[in-house]
Structures are given as structure tokens and as C-alpha cells.
MINUZA-976785 format. One record per residue: x, y, z of N, C-alpha, C in turn. Coordinates in nm, 2 decimals. Layout:
REM residues N
- X / Y / Z / X / Y / Z / X / Y / Z
...
REM end
This chain:
REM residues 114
- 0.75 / 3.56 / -1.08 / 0.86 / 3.52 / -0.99 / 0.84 / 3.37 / -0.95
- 0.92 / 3.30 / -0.97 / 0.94 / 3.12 / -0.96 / 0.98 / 3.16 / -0.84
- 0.89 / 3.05 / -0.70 / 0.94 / 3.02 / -0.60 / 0.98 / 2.85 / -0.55
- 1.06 / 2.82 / -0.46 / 1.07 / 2.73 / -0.44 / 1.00 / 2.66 / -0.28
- 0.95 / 2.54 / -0.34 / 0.89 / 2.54 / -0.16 / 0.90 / 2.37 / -0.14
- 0.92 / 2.33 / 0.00 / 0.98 / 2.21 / 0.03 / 0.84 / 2.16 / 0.10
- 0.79 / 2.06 / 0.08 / 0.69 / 1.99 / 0.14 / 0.69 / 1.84 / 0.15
- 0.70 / 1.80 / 0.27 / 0.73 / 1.63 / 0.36 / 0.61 / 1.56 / 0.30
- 0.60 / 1.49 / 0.25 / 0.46 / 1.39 / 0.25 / 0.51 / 1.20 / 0.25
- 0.38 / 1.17 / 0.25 / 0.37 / 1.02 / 0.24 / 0.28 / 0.99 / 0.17
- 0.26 / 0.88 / 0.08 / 0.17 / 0.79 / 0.05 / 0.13 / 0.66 / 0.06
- 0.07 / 0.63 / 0.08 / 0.05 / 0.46 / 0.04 / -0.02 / 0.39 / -0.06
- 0.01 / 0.29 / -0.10 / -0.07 / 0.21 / -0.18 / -0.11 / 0.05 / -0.15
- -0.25 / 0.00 / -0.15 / -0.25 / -0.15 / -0.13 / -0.27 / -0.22 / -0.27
- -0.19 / -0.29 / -0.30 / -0.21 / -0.35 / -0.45 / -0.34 / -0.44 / -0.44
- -0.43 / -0.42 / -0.52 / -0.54 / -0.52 / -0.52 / -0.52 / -0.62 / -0.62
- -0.42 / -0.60 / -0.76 / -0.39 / -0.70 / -0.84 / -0.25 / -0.72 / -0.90
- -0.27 / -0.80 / -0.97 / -0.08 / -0.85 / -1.00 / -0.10 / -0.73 / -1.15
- -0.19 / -0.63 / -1.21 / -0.13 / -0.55 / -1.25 / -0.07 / -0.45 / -1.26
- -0.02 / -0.38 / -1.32 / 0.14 / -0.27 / -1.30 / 0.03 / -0.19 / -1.25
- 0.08 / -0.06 / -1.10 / 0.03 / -0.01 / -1.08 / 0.15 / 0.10 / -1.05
- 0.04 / 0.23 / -1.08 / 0.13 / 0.35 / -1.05 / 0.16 / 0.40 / -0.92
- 0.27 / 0.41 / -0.86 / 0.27 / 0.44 / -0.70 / 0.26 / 0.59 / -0.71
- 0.33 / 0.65 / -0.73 / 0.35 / 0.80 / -0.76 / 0.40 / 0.85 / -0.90
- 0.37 / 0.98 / -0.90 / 0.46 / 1.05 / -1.01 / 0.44 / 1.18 / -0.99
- 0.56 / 1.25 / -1.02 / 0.61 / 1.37 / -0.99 / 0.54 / 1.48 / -1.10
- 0.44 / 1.57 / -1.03 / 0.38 / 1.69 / -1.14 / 0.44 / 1.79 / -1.21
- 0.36 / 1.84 / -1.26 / 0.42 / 1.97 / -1.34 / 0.50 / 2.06 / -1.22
- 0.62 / 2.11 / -1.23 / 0.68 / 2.25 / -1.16 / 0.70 / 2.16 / -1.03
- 0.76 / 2.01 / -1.03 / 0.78 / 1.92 / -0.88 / 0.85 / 1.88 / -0.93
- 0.99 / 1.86 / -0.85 / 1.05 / 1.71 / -0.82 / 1.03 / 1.64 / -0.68
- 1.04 / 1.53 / -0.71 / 0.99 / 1.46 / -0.55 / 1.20 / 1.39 / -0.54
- 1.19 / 1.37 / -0.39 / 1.31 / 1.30 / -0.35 / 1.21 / 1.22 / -0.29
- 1.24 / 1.09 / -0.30 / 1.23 / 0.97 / -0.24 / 1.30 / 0.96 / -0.14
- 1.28 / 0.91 / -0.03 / 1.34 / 0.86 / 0.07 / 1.35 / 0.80 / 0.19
- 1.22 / 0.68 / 0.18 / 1.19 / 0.55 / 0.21 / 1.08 / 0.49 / 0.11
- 1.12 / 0.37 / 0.09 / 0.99 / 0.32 / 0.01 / 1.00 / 0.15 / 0.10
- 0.89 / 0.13 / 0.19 / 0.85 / 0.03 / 0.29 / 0.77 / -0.07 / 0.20
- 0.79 / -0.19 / 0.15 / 0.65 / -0.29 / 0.08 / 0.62 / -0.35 / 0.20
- 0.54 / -0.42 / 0.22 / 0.49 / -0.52 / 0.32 / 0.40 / -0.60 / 0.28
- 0.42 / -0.71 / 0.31 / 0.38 / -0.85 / 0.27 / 0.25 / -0.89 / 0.39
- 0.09 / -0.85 / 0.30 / 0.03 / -0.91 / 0.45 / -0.04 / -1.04 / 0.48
- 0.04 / -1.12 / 0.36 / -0.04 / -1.21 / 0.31 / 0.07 / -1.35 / 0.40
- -0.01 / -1.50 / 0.46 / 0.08 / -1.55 / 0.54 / 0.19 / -1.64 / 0.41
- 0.19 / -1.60 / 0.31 / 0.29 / -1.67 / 0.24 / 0.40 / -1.60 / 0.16
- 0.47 / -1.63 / 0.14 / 0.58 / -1.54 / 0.05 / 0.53 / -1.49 / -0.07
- 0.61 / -1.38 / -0.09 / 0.53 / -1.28 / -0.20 / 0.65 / -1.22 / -0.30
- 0.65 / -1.22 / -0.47 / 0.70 / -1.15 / -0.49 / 0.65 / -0.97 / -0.53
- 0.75 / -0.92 / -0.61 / 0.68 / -0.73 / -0.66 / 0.79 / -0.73 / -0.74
- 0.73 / -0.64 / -0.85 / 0.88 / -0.55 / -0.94 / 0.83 / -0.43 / -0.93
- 0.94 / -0.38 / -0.95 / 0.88 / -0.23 / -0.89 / 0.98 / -0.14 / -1.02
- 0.91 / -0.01 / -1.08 / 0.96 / -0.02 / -1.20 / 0.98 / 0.17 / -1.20
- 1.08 / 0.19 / -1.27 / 1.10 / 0.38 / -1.29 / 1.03 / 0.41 / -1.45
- 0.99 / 0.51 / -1.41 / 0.93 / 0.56 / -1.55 / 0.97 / 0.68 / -1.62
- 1.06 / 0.72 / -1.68 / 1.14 / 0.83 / -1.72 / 1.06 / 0.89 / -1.83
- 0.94 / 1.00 / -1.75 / 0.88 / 1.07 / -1.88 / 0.97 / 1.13 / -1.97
- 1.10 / 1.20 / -1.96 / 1.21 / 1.23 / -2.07 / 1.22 / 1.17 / -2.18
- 1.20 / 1.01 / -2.14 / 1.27 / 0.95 / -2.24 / 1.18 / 0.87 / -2.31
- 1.05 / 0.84 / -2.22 / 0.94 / 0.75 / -2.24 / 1.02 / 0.61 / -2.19
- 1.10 / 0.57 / -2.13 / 1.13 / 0.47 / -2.11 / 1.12 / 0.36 / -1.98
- 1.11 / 0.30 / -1.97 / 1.07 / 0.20 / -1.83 / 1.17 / 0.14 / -1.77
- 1.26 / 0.17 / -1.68 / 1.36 / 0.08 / -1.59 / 1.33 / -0.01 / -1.47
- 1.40 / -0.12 / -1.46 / 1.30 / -0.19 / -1.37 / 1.47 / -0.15 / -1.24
- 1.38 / -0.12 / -1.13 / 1.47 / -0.17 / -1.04 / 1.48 / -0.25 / -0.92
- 1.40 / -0.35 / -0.94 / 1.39 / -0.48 / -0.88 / 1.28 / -0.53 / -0.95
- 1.34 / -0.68 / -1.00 / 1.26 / -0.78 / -0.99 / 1.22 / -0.90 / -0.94
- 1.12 / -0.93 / -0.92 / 1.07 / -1.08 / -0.83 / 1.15 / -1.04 / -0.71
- 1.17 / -0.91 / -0.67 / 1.17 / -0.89 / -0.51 / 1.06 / -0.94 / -0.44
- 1.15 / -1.09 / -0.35 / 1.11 / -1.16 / -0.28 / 1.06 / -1.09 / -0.12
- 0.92 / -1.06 / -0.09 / 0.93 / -1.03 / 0.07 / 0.81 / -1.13 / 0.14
- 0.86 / -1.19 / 0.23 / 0.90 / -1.30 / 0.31 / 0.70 / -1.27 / 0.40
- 0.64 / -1.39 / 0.41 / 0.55 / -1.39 / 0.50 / 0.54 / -1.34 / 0.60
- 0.43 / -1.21 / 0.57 / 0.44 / -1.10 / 0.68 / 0.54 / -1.02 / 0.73
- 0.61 / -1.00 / 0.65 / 0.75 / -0.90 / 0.68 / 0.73 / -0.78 / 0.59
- 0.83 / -0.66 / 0.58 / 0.84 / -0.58 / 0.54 / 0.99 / -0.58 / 0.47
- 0.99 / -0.48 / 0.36 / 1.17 / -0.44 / 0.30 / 1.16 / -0.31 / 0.28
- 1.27 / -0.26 / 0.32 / 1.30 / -0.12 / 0.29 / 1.33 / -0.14 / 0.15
- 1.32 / -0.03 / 0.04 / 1.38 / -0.06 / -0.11 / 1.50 / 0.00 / -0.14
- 1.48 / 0.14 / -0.06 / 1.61 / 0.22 / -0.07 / 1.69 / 0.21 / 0.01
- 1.80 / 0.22 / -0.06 / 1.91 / 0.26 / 0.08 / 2.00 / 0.38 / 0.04
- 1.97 / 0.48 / -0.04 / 1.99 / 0.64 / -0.07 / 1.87 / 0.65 / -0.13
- 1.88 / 0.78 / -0.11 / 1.75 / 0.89 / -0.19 / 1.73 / 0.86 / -0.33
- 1.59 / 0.88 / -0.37 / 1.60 / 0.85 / -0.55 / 1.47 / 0.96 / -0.57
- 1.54 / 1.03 / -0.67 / 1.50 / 1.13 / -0.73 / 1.38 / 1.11 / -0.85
- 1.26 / 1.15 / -0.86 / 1.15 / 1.16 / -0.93 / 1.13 / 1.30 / -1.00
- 1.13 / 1.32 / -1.15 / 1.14 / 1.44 / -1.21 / 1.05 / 1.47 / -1.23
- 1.01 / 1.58 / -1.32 / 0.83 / 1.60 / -1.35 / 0.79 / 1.53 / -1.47
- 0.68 / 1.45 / -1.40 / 0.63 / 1.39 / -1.49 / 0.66 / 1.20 / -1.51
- 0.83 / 1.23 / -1.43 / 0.85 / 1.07 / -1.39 / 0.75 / 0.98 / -1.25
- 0.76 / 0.86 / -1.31 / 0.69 / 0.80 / -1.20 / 0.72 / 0.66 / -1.16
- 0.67 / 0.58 / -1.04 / 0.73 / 0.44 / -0.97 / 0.55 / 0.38 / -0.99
- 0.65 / 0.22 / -1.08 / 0.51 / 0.14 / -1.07 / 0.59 / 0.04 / -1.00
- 0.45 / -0.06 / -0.97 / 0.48 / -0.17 / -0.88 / 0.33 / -0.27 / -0.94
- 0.39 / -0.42 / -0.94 / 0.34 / -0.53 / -0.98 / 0.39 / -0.63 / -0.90
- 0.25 / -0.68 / -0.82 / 0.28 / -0.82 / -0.76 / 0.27 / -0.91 / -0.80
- 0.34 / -1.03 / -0.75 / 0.29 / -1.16 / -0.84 / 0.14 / -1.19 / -0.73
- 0.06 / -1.18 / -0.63 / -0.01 / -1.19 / -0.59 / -0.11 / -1.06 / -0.56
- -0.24 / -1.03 / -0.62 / -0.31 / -0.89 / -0.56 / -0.34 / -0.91 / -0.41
- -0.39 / -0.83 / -0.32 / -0.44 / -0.79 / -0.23 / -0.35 / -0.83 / -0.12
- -0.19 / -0.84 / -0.15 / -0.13 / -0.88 / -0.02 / 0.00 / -0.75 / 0.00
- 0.03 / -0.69 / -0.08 / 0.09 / -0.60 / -0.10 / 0.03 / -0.46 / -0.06
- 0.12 / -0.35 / 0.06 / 0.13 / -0.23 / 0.10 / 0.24 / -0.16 / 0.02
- 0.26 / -0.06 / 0.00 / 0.36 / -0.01 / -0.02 / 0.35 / 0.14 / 0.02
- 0.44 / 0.17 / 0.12 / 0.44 / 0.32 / 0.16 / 0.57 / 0.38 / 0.14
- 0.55 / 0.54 / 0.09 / 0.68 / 0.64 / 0.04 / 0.67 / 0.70 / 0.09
- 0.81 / 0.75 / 0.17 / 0.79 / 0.89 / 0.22 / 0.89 / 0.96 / 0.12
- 0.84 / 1.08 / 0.09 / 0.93 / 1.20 / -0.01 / 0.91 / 1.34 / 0.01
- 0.97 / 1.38 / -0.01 / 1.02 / 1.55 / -0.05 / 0.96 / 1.62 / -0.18
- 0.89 / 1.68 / -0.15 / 0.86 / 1.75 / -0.31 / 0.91 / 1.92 / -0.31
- 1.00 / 1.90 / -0.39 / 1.05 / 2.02 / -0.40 / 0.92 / 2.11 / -0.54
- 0.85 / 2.22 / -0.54 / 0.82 / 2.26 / -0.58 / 0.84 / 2.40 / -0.66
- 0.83 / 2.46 / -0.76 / 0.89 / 2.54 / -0.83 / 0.77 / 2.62 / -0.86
- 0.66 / 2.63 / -0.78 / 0.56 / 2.79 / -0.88 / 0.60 / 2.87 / -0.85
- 0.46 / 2.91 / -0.94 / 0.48 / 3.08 / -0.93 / 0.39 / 3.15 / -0.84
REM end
């Protein structure tokens, strides 16, 4: 018998380098809803990030922001609706600067065991 079960979480991540890093990805028998993704800039200069979708489906990589600019010691919200993570999809992020970059998600994982 497949059940479904709804679980609130958060993560964070501190980028330590300007390479692509994985924020999350959605497991086997999960979809996650997204629905805040917070970057923050801790560094006192301006900073950019791309922040990128990973569609295990298709194998393919969408970017949906680049050289998203966030401003000396500020924060940006990324979303402004929910964004849906399938199993096995996942969100990377690449700064142009390491170790000044937070990034925290809050999501929904809907879960499907057994």
C-alpha cells in the first residue's frame, strides 16, 4: 500500500567556491515544492550566483537566473510562486565569488512510500 506523507523542512547551504554546487534534489518516492529560496550576500561587496534546474527526466540543465546580482550584505528572495522538484530533479548554484554566499530553502516534500 503507497502512502502519502507531507513533511515542512529547510536547508541551507554556504557556497565555499565559484563551483556549481548542488542545493537540493528530490529522492526516490519524493517530490519537494519549493517555496522560498533566500540567497544572501555576506560578503561587503556585490556579488553575483546562477542558480540552475536539473531535470533528471530529461538529463537537461535550465538556468533560471543568471549573474543574479545581490547587493552588499543584502538578501533576495528567488521565488515568487512555488517551484516544484521531481524525483531525482535538482537546484544548483554557482557564485561568481566562494565563501560569501548562503542560500536557504524552505520546501514541502511530499512523499509516496510504502
Amino acid at each position: 500500500v503507497t502512502t502519502m506523507s507531507n513533511f515542512f523542512k529547510v536547508t541551507g547551504t554556504s557556497l565555499a567556491s565559484t563551483s556549481a554546487t548542488t542545493l537540493l534534489t528530490a529522492p526516490a518516492q519524493s517530490s519537494f515544492i519549493l517555496s522560498s529560496v533566500i540567497i544572501s550576500n555576506t560578503n561587503s561587496g556585490n556579488t553575483t550566483v546562477d542558480i540552475n534546474f536539473v531535470d533528471s527526466s530529461t538529463g537537461s540543465t535550465y538556468n533560471i537566473a543568471t549573474d543574479l546580482s545581490i547587493g552588499a550584505k543584502t538578501k533576495v528572495e528567488l521565488l515568487s510562486n512555488s517551484f516544484v522538484l521531481e524525483e531525482g530533479d535538482s537546484i544548483t548554484a554557482a557564485p561568481s565569488a566562494g565563501g560569501c554566499i548562503d542560500i536557504v530553502i524552505s520546501y514541502l516534500d511530499r512523499y509516496r512510500g510504502g
